[in-house]
C-alpha positions in Angstrom: -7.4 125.4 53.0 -4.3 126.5 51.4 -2.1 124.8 48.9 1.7 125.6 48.2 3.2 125.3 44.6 6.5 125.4 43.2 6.9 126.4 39.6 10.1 125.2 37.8 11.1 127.6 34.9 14.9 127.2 32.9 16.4 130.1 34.0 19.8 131.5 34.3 22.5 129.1 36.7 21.7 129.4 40.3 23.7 127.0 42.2 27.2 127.1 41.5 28.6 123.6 41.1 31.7 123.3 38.6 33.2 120.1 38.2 36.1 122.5 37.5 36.6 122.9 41.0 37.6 119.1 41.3 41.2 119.7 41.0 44.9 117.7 41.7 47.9 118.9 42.5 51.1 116.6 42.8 54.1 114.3 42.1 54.5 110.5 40.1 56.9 108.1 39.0 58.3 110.3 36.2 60.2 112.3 38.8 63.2 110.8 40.0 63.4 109.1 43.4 65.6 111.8 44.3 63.0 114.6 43.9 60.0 112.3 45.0 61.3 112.0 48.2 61.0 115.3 49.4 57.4 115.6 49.1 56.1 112.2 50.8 53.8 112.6 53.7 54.8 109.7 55.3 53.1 109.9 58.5 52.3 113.3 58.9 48.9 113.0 56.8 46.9 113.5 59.3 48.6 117.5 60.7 48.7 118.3 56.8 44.8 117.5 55.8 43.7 119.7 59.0 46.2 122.3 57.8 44.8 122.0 54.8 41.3 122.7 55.6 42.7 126.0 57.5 43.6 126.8 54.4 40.4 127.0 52.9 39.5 123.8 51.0 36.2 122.7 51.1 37.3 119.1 50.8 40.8 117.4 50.8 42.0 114.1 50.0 45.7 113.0 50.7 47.3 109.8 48.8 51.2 109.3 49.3 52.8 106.4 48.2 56.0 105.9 46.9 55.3 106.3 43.3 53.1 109.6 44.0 52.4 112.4 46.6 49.2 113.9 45.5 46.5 116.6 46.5 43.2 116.2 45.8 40.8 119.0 46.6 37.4 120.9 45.6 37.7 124.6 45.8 36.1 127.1 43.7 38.6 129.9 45.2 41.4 127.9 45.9 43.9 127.2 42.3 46.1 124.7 41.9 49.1 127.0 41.8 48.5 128.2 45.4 48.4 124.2 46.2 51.6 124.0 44.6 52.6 126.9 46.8 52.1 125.0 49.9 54.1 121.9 49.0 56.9 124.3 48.8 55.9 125.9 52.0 55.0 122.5 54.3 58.2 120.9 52.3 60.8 124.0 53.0 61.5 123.5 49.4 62.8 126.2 47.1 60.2 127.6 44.5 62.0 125.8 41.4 60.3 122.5 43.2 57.0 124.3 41.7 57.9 123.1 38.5 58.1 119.6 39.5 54.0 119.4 40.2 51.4 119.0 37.6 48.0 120.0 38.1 44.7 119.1 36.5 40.9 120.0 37.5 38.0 118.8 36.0 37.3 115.7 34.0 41.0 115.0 34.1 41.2 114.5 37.7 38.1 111.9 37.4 39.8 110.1 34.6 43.4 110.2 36.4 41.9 108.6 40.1 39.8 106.0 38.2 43.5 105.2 36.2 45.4 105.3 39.8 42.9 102.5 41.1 43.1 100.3 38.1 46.7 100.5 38.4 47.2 101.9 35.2 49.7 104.6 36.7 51.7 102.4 38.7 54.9 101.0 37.5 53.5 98.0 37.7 50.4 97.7 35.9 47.3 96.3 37.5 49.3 95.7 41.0 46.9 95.5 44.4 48.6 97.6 46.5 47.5 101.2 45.0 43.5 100.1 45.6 44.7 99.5 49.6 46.5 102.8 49.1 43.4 104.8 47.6 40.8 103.1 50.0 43.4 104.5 53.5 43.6 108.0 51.7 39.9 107.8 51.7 39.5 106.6 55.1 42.2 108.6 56.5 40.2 111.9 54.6 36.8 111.0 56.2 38.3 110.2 59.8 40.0 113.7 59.9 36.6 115.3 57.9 38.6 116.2 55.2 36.4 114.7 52.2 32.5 115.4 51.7 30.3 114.6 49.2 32.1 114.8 46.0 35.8 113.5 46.9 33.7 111.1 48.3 32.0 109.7 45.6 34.8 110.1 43.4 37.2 107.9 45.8 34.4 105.1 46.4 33.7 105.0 42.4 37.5 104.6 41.6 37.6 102.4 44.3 34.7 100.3 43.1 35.8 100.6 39.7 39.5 99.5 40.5 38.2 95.8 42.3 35.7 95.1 38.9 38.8 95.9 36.6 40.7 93.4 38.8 38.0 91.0 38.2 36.5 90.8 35.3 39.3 92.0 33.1 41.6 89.1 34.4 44.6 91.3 35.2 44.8 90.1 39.1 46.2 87.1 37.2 49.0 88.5 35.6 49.5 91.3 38.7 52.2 91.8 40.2 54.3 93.8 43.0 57.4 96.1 43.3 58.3 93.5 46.1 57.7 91.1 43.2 59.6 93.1 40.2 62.0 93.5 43.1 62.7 89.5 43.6 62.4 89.4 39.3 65.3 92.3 39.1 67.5 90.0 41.6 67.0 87.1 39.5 68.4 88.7 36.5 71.2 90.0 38.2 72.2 86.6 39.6 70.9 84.4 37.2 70.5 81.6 39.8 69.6 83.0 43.4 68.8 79.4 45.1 70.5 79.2 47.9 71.7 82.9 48.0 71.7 84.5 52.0 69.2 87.6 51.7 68.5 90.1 54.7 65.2 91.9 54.5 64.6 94.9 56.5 61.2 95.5 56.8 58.0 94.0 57.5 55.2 95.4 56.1 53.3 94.3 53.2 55.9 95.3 51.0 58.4 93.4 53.0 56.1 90.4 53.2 55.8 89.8 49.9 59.5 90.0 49.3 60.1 87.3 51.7 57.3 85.3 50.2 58.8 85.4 46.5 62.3 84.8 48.0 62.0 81.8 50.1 59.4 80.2 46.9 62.7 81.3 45.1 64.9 78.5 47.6 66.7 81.7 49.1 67.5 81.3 53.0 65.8 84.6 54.6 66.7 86.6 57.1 64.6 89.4 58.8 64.7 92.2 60.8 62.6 95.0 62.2 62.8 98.3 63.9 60.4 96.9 66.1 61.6 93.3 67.3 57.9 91.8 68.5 56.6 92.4 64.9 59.6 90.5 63.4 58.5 88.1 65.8 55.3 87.7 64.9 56.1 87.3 61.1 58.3 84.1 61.6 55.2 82.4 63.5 53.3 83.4 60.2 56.2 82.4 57.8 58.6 80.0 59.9 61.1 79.7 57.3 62.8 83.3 58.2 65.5 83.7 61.0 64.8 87.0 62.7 67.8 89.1 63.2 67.5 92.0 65.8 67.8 95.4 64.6 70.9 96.7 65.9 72.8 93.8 63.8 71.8 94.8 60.9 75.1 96.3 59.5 76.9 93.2 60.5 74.1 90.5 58.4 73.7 92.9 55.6 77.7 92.6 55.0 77.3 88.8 54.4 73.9 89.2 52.7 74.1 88.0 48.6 71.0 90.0 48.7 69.4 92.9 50.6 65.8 94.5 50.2 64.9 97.4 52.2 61.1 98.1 52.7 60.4 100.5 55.7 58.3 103.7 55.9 61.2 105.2 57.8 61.7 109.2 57.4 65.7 109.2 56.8 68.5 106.4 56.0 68.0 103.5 57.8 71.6 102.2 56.7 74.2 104.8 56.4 77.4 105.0 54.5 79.6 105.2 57.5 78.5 102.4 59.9 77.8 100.2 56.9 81.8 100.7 55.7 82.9 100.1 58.9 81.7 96.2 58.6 81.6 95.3 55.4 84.4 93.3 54.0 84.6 93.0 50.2 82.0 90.4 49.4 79.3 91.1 46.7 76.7 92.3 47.6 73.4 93.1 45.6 71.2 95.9 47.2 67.4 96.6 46.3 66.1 99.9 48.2 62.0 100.2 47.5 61.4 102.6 50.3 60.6 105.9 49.7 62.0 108.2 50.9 65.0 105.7 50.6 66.2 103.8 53.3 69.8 102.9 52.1 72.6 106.2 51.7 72.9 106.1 48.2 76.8 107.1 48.8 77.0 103.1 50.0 76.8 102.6 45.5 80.3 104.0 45.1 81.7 100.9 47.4 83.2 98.3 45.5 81.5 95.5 45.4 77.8 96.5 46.5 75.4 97.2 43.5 72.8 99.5 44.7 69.5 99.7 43.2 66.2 101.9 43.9 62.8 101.6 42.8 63.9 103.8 39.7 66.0 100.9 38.5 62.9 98.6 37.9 61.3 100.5 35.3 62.9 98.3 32.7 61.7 95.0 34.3 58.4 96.6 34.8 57.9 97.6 31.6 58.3 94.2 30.2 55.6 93.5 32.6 53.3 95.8 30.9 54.0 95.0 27.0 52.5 91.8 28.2 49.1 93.3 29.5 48.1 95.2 26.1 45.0 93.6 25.2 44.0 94.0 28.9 44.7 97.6 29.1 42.6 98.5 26.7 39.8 96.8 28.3 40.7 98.9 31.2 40.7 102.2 29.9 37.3 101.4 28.2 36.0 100.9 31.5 37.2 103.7 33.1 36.1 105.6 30.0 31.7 104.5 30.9 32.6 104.9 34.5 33.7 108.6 34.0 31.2 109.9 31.8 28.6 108.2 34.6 30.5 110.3 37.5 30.2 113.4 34.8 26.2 113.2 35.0 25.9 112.6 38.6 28.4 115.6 39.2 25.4 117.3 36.6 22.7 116.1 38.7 23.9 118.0 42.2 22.9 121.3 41.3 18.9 119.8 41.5 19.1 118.1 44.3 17.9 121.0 46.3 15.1 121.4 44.1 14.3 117.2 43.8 13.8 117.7 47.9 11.3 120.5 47.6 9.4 118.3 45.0 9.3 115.5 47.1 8.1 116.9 50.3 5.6 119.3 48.0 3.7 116.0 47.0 3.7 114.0 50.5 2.4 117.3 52.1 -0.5 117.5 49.0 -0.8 113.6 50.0 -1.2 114.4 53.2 -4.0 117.4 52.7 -6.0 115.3 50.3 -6.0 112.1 52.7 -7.4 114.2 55.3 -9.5 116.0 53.4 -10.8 113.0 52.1 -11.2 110.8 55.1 -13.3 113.9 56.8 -16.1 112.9 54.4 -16.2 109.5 54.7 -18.4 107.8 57.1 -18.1 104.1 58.3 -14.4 104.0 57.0 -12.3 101.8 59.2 -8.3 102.5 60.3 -7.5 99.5 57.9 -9.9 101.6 55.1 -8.0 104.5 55.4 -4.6 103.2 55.7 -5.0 101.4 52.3 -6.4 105.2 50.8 -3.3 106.7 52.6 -0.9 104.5 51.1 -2.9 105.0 47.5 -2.4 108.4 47.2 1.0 108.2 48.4 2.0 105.8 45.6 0.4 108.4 43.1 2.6 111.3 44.2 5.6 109.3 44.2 5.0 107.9 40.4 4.0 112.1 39.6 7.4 113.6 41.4 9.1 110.6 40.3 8.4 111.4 36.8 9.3 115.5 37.0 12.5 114.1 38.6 13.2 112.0 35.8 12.1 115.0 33.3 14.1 117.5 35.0 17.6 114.8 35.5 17.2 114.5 31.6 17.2 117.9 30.7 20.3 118.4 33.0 21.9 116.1 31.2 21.4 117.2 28.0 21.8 121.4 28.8 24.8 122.2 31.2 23.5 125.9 31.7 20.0 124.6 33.6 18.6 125.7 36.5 15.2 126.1 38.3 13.5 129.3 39.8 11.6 129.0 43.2 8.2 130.4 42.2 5.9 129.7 44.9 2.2 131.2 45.1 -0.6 130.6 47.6 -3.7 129.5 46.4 -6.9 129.2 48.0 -8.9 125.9 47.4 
């Protein structure tokens, strides 16, 4: 009978796993509006993390919202200065752009994608919508089999991490929205909006919640969509809204006090022309928190109309975020554990190879020593042997168990580990 071995030694690295190769290339907040816009992938996610994958990533997460347009990829060969490369390329931007886009590998990416889900990097701190927006990237990545293993992990541990934050640090009680800094922007502009006429255009979630915070305001509501049915449908969820179809939108924003504009449209949805053409003098205070923008920003030089973007609720939202202090810091603490535990798993991949072979090396001794075993004994019945066979198998497990949990430590103590392959056949 023969027996097969495998002798671990420390050795030089053989498998070449770099959390280095974990790298981000992309856009935020700091940039203005004007710059941001040019780089949103919208709807086009999909073409780009296939033509991304041509490219030569090994995996490829997309997120685009409209605070950020960002890459996140694992490539040993690929840099992040050919990533920026492409933006410019898929964009038709000129090569300036380049210096637009940050870019981080590493550690840094972990930290900045467990930040992103808490909702430390939005403009409003702590706000829902960026954990939805992380979890489609995600499931958008893994239906176009753009992620693997590590992006994987990484998305479904800032994921996980961003619903705990939420709640056990208590800051879904003070969160908020830009739909909500939005309705809180209005107010101070107004002083008093009860009773004001405002036209939504819009209705997605951002939209929704607009609507929400303006009727619970005492504002009459109007609405209107591209597509009428789902305008529709909103008032028999929120019958409080009139519904105005699309094509009159020029004609109710002109005796709107108040107009928010929420669609994922590509290009202006109101435009300077046709909206000049109607409007009449009355004031008129505008709110775009689409991006790329919905309303021609030339429509600001109008008399009368006071034209804000998402830009212009930094100040608001900052007040926001003076108030969540002590809850921040709870936050980053958090993220701080959860990263160094991402750091040793990352550490742990390179044995995984090796923690197979151990495993199957003891259930095949377990299985030579059962039937070497049951061959000499006489009178044993199957319900005898079964019980042996489940004996021996709980002894190998608690022996490769405990060279796992050797080998796991000593990766996590010594980054420059690894394991030779010895194997030798013996004869018994």
């Amino acid at each position: 009978m023969i027996r097969c071995f495998m002798k671990f030694t420390i050795r030089k690295k053989l498998v070449c796993m770099d959390i280095n190769n974990i790298k981000m290339v992309g856009i935020d907040q700091s940039i203005p509006i004007e710059i941001r816009e040019k780089v949103s992938f919208n709807k086009n996610i999909d073409c780009t993390l296939q033509e991304l994958k041509e490219y030569g990533l090994d995996e490829v997460v997309i997120l685009s919202t409209c605070h950020r347009s960002e890459i996140y990829f694992y490539s040993e060969s690929i840099s992040l200065d050919m990533i920026k490369d492409f933006y410019v390329v898929h964009f038709k931007l000129e090569k300036d752009f380049k210096n637009y886009l940050y870019g981080i590998s590493g550690i840094k990416v972990v930290e900045h994608i467990f930040r992103v889900a808490c909702g430390l990097e939005s403009m409003v701190v702590g706000e829902d919508q960026i954990l939805g927006q992380v979890k489609d990237a995600l499931n958008i990545s893994q239906i176009n089999k753009g992620s693997g293993k590590i992006l994987n992990k990484l998305f479904r541990d800032a994921i996980t991490l961003g619903k705990k934050v939420r709640t056990d640090t208590g800051i879904k009680n003070f969160s908020s929205s830009i739909s909500h800094i939005a309705v809180k922007f209005i107010e101070d502009v107004f002083k008093d909006i009860k009773g004001k006429n405002a036209f939504v255009i819009g209705t997605g979630e951002m939209g929704k919640i607009a609507i929400k915070n303006l009727i619970a305001k005492g504002v009459n509501v109007c609405v209107s969509n591209r597509t009428h049915t789902k305008a529709q449908c909103l008032k028999e969820e929120i019958p409080e809204i009139d519904v105005v179809p699309y094509e009159d939108k020029y004609e109710q924003i002109a005796k709107s006090d108040i107009v928010i504009s929420a669609t994922n449209a590509p290009h202006y949805t109101v435009c300077y022309d046709k909206f000049k053409n109607v409007y009449d003098g009355k004031r008129i205070c505008i709110v775009d928190i689409a991006l790329p923008r919905d309303i021609d920003p030339k429509i600001a030089e109008i008399n009368g109309v006071s034209l804000y973007t998402i830009d212009d609720l930094r100040k608001t939202a900052e007040e926001n975020r003076k108030k969540r202090i002590d809850v921040i810091k709870d936050i980053e603490k958090m993220i701080c554990d959860k990263k160094a535990e991402f750091n040793d798993w990352f550490k742990t991949i390179k044995i995984e190879p090796y923690i197979k072979k151990i495993n199957i090396y003891s259930h095949n001794i377990c299985d030579i020593e059962f039937d070497r075993l049951v061959n000499k004994l006489e009178g044993a019945t199957d319900r005898d042997k079964e019980n042996i066979r489940i004996s021996l198998k709980r002894v190998a497990d608690k022996m490769s168990n405990m060279m796992i949990s050797h080998i796991k430590k000593d990766v996590l103590m010594n980054d420059d580990i690894s394991f030779n392959d010895d194997r030798r056949e013996e004869n018994i």
